[in-house]
N, C-alpha and C positions, 0 to 999 in steps of 0.2 A: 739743302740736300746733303745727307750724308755717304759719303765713301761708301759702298761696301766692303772693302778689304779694312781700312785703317779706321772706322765708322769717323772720319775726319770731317768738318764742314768744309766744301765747297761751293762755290756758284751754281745756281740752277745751268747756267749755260757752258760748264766746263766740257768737256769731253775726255780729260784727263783730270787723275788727282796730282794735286800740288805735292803733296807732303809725302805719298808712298809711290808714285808717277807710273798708276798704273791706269790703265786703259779703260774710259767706260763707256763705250762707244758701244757696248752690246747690254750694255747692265740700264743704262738711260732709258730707253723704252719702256723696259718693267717697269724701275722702277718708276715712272710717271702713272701708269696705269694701276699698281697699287696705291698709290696717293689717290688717285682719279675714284677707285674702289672703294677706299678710307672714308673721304669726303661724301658718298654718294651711299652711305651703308641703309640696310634695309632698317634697324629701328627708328632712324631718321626719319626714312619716307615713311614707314607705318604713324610716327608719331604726326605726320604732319598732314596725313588720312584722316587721322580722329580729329584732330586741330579742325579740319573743314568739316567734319559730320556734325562735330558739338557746337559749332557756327550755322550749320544748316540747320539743327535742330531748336538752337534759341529761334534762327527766322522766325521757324514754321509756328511754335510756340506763341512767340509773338503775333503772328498774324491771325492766330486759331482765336487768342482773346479778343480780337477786336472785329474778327466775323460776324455778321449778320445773324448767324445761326444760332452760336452761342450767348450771339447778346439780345435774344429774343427767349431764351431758355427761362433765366429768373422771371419773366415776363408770363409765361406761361404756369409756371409753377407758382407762381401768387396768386395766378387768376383759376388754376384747381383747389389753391387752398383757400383765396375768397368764398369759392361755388359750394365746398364743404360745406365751410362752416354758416352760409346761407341755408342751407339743406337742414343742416341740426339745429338752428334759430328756429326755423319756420316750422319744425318737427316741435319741437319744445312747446311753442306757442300754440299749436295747434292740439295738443294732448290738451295743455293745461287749459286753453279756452272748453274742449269737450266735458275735464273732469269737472269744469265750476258750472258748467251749464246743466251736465244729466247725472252730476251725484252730488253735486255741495247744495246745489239749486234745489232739489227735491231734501236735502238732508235737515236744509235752512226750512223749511214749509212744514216738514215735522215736527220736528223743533218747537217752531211757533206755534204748532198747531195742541200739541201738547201742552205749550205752557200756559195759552188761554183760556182750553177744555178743562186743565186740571187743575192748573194754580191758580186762574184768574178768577174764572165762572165755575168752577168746582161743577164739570156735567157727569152726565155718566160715562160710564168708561165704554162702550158701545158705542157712543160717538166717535170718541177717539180713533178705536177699533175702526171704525167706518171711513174715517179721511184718510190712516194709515193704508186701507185698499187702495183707496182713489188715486191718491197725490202719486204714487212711484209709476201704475201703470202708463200713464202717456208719457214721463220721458224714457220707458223701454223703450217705447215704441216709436219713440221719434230719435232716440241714438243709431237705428238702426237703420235708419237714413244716410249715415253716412259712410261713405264706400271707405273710412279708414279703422270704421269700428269694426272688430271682431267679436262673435257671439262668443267665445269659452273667458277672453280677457272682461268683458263687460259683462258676461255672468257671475265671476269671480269677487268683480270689482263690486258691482253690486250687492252681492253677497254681505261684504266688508261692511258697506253703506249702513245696508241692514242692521248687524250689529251693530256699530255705532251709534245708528243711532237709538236704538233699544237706551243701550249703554245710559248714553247723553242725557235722556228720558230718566232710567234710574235715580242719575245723578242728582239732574234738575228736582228728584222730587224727594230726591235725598238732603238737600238742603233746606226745603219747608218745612218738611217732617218729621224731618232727625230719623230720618231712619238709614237701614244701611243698601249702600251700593250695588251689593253682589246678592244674588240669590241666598237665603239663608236657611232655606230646606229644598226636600227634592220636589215639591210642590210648584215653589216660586223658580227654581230652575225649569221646572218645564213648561211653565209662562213664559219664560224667560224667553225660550228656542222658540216655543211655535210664534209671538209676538215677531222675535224675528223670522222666524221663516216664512208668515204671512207677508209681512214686506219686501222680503224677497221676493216670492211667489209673485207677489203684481205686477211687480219690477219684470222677471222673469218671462212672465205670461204675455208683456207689452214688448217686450225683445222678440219673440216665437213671431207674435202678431204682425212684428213691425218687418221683421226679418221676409216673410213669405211674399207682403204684399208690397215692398218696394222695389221698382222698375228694375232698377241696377243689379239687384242678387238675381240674375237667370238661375236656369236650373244646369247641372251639369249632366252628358250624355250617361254617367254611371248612377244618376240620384235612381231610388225605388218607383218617383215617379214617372222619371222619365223612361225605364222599362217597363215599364206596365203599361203603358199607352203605347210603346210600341210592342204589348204581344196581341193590345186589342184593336190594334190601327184597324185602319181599311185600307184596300190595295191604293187606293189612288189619293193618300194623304203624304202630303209632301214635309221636308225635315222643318218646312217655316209651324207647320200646320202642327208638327207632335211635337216641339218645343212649346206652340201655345197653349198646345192640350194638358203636356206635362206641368208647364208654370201654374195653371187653372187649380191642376188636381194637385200640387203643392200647398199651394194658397189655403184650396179647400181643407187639407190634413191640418197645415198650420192653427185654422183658426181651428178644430177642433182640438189641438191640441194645448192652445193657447187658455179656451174656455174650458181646460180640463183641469189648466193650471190653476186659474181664476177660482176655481168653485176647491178647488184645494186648498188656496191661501186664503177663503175667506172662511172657509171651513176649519181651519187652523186658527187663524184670528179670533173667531167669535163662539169657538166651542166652549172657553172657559167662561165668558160673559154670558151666554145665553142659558148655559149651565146652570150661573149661579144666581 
């Protein structure tokens, strides 16, 4: 402790100074409680507040990683991203099972059907004409079986088929022949389209067919036909009764529509052959 008067060191237990022998009998108190002050200052305790929060907070830290909850979290989020990517496998697999069944399968029958009629057996082209009807209409009509097909994408896709295999056909007979590929007047071009558009056409017309009369496609409360049956109900038919009436009088449009198609694409097929 030092003096106040002479800042001399003394004993903590003096009550006088040695050296200037002045009295400090009144000065001892304070000074103890400024020491007491010194030692006991606030950025002290604040520092040693944080000291225990930044220790409370590794605990809690600690404890958070090895909870149940969070250690169930990566568990959970591999088994959403297993279930995904289950989803887009069996989505993949099931497109490409449809496209090899009702447009490679019918494209491959073409195909063959062409190269026996005209490279193998040299028939008339009338025949050919005639299985190009046949072969695409039943798998319209059996794609449309399936509640994952939509009519505008398998119209489309259809369409595609069509060309192609026109196309393929050209090709095929472009390598016997020596002759060329692509249409080489405006003649052989518009062979060209209605050949495809008759195989569309039956393609098309087996969609229409297959669309009205499969279980699974109801009619919806806004279809044409299902107003119309309800402006010619009767009082005492119930909504089971003008759903069946609507599905019937759907059906019935369908298949005229179907066989309107039908007599279209065969009419397009065979007007150049019968023509000539």
């Amino acid at each position: 402790m030092q003096c106040p008067y002479c800042q001399s060191n003394i004993p903590e237990s003096a009550l006088s100074c040695s050296f200037c022998t002045k009295d400090l009998y009144l000065f001892k108190p304070l000074l103890q409680k400024i020491a007491s002050l010194e030692e006991s200052s606030v950025p002290k305790q604040a520092l040693a507040e944080l000291e225990q929060k930044v220790a409370r907070l590794e605990q809690l830290l600690e404890q958070g990683l090895h909870s149940p909850a969070l250690a169930e979290q990566p568990s959970e989020l591999s088994e959403v991203t297993t279930g995904t990517a289950i989803g887009l496998a069996a989505w993949v697999l099931r497109t490409l099972r449809m496209l090899g069944r009702y447009l490679l399968l019918p494209l491959a029958l073409l195909l063959l059907s062409h190269y026996l009629m005209d490279i193998v057996f040299d028939t008339h082209v009338l025949y050919l004409r005639l299985v190009s009807l046949a072969v695409p209409l039943p798998f319209g009509l059996l794609v449309m079986r399936e509640r994952h097909a939509g009519f505008r994408h398998w119209a489309v896709l259809s369409a595609l088929m069509a060309l192609g295999a026109v196309f393929a056909m050209s090709f095929d007979t472009s390598l016997f022949d020596h002759t060329s590929v692509l249409p080489q007047s405006r003649l052989e071009l518009r062979e060209f389209i209605e050949f495809s558009f008759s195989i569309w056409g039956s393609y098309l017309a087996g969609m229409m067919l297959g669309y009205f009369v499969h279980p699974h496609r109801t009619v919806h409360p806004q279809h044409f036909s299902y107003k119309l049956v309800q402006m010619v109900k009767k009082t005492d038919m119930s909504p089971e009764d003008i759903q069946k009436r609507a599905e019937n009088l759907q059906g019935f449009f369908g298949t005229i529509v179907s066989l309107g198609t039908s007599a279209l694409a065969i009419y397009t097929g065979l007007k150049s052959v019968i023509g000539n």
